[in-house]
Residue, then its C-alpha position, 0 to 999 in steps of 0.5 A: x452491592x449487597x442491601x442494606x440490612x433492616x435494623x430491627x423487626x419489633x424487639x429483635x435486632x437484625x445482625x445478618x442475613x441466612x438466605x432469600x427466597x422469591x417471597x421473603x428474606x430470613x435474618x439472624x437476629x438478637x432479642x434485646x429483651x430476652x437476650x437469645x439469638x433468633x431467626x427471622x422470617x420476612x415476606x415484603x407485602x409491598x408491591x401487590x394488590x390490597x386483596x392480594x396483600x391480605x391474603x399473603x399476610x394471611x397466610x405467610x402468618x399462619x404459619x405462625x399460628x399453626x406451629x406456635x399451637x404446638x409443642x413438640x421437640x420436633x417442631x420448630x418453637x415460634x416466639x412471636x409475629x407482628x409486623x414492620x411497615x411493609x413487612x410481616x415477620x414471624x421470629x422463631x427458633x434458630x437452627x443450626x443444623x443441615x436440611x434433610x434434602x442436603x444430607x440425601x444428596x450427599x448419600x450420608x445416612x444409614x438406613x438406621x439413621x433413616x428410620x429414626x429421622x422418620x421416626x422423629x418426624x412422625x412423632x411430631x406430626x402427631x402431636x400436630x395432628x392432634x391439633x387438627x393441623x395438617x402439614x400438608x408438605x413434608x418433604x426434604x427441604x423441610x427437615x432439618x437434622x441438627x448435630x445431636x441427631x435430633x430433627x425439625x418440622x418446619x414451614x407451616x406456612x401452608x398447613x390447614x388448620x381445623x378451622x382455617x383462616x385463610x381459604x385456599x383458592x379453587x384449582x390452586x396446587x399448594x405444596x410440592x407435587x413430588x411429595x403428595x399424596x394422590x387424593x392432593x395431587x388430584x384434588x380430591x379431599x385429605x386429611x391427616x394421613x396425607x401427611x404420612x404418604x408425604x413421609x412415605x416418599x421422604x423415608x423412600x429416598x432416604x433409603x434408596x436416594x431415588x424418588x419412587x415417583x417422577x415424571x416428565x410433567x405435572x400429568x405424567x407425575x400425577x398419574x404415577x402418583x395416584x396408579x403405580x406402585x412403587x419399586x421396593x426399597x430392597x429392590x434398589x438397596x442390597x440388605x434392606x430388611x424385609x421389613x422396611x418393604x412392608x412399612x414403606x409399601x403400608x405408608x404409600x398405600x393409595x387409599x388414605x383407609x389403607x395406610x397407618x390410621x395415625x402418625x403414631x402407628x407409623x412411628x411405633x413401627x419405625x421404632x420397632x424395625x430400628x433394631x433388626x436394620x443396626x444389627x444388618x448394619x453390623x453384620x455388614x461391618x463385620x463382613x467388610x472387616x474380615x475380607x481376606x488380603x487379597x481384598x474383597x470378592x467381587x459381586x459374580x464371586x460373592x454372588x450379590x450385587x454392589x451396594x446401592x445397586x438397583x435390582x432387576x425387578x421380578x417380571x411376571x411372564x404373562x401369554x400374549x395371544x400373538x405369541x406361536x409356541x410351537x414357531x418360538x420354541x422351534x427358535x430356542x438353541x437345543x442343547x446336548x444333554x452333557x451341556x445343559x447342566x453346564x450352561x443352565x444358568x445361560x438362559x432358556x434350556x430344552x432337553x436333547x430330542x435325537x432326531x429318528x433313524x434314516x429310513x431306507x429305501x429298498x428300492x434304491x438299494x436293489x438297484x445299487x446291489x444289481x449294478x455291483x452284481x452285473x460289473x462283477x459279472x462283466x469283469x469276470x467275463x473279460x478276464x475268461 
């Protein structure tokens, strides 16, 4: 049997129910004054400790405050916050769209589409930035693209104001660790560019529909996060514009001086790539329309890899001090030299050495020739 819905949070009526989490429930609902359909975000305080309570009103309310500071396309417009008996409610803007975290699951974007998503966001973001408000979880799940094209940043519930009000406790991880940067998931301190390594990740696998870092826990997730580079985009997707390699590699740098020094830059660079990825697009179009009848080459006849197909990733051969040259090369297959052209591309290849001429023992052949001699020499004698 489904709960009874609440009737109303302040002046907005409540009509249904969209979705539940683990701390709240968010109802569509109408705003009797105003006459506009809006979404409301609850969380029960019920249930918890007096301090406990406090500091979830703080923070699920700061939200409000942090989003409601800024006014951006890209942001998701907050109308008001209050509270219901045992409930606390922020109404803000209903959405009608998909979260980015669906349509990377179902592979639906272009690489252009991508970029001007990220783009979007980044555009957002500095607008919070130049609030002094840090997002600090950007990631899919807080994404959503509507049908027009346009995005929305939502959930600031925890983002950090420049002076906030609620204090985080010591050792208390907030956000998704798949979406951190280093200096976050390691706990050192951040500041705004913490939020465009966030949208480094988000723009990776918007590309490449792979996280570039993933672990069996926290700790192996952790060390990738802070110490390993990740794999180029072009590497896993065929005709990704070099580009894209760089703008993504500049965004996930480690060091928060490395990286773009404001949302803006990283924006305007998006920007800047849109056109040269549409224009692969639409070579890639035209390829795919002019495959003679007999259907399209294969990859070996084409020479590329399928779509979306990860790529080997260059190695670098390096010595090893157990390593015997002259045992390993003595094991490698030698080839005739009229077949070394021919197989090449098989693998490893060292030129004919014809092994030297016989040598000739004289002594042995003396023998031989005095033994011919003496039964010719018998024969003929038998025959007198």
């Amino acid at each position: 049997m489904s709960e009874a819905l609440p009737g109303k949070f302040g002046r907005f009526r409540v009509t249904s129910e969209l979705g539940r989490g683990a701390m709240g429930v968010v109802y569509r609902a109408e705003d009797t004054t105003l006459d506009r359909v809006v979404a409301i975000k609850t969380i029960a305080l019920s249930g918890t400790s007096g301090e406990e309570r406090d500091q979830n009103e703080a923070r699920f309310l700061q939200e409000a405050r942090a989003a409601a500071r800024i006014s951006h396309p890209a942001i998701i417009t907050i109308y008001e916050m209050g509270r219901e008996g045992d409930v606390a409610f922020i109404a803000m803007e209903l959405l009608e769209g998909v979260d980015l975290r669906e349509l990377i699951r179902n592979a639906s974007l272009l690489p252009s589409q991508a970029l001007t998503i990220a783009a979007s966001v980044a555009e957002g973001l500095a607008c919070a930035h130049r609030e002094g408000i840090v997002h600090r979880d950007v990631k899919p799940g807080n994404i959503m693209v509507l049908p027009d094209g346009r995005v929305k940043i939502m959930d600031f519930g925890i983002a950090r104001l420049h002076e906030p009000a609620v204090r985080t406790q010591t050792g208390l991880l907030l956000g998704s660790p798949q979406y951190m940067s280093p200096e976050q998931i390691v706990g050192r301190a951040f500041d705004h560019r913490a939020d465009l390594f966030s949208l480094g990740l988000v723009l990776y696998e918007m590309l490449t529909g792979v996280k570039p870092f993933a672990g069996d826990d926290l700790s192996d997730l952790t060390f990738k996060v802070a110490n390993l580079a990740a794999v180029p985009p072009s590497h896993l997707v065929r005709d990704l514009p070099p580009v894209l390699d760089f703008i993504v590699a500049r965004a996930l740098r480690k060091k928060p001086e490395e990286r773009y020094a404001s949302a803006e830059d990283f924006a305007r660079d998006l920007w800047a790539a849109v056109p040269e990825v549409r224009a692969v697009e639409a070579a890639r179009l035209e390829r795919s329309s002019t495959v003679p009848l007999g259907g399209a080459p294969s990859a070996t006849q084409s020479g590329e890899a399928p779509s979306g197909a990860r790529r080997e990733e260059p190695l670098e051969l390096r010595p090893s001090p157990r390593f015997d040259s002259a045992r390993a090369l003595a094991r490698l297959s030698v080839l005739a030299a009229e077949a070394e052209l021919a197989r090449s591309r098989a693998g490893w290849t060292v030129p004919l050495q014809r092994p030297p001429a016989p040598r000739i023992d004289r002594a042995r052949v003396a023998t031989a020739v005095a033994y011919v001699l003496a039964a010719i020499v018998a024969i003929a004698l038998a025959i007198g």
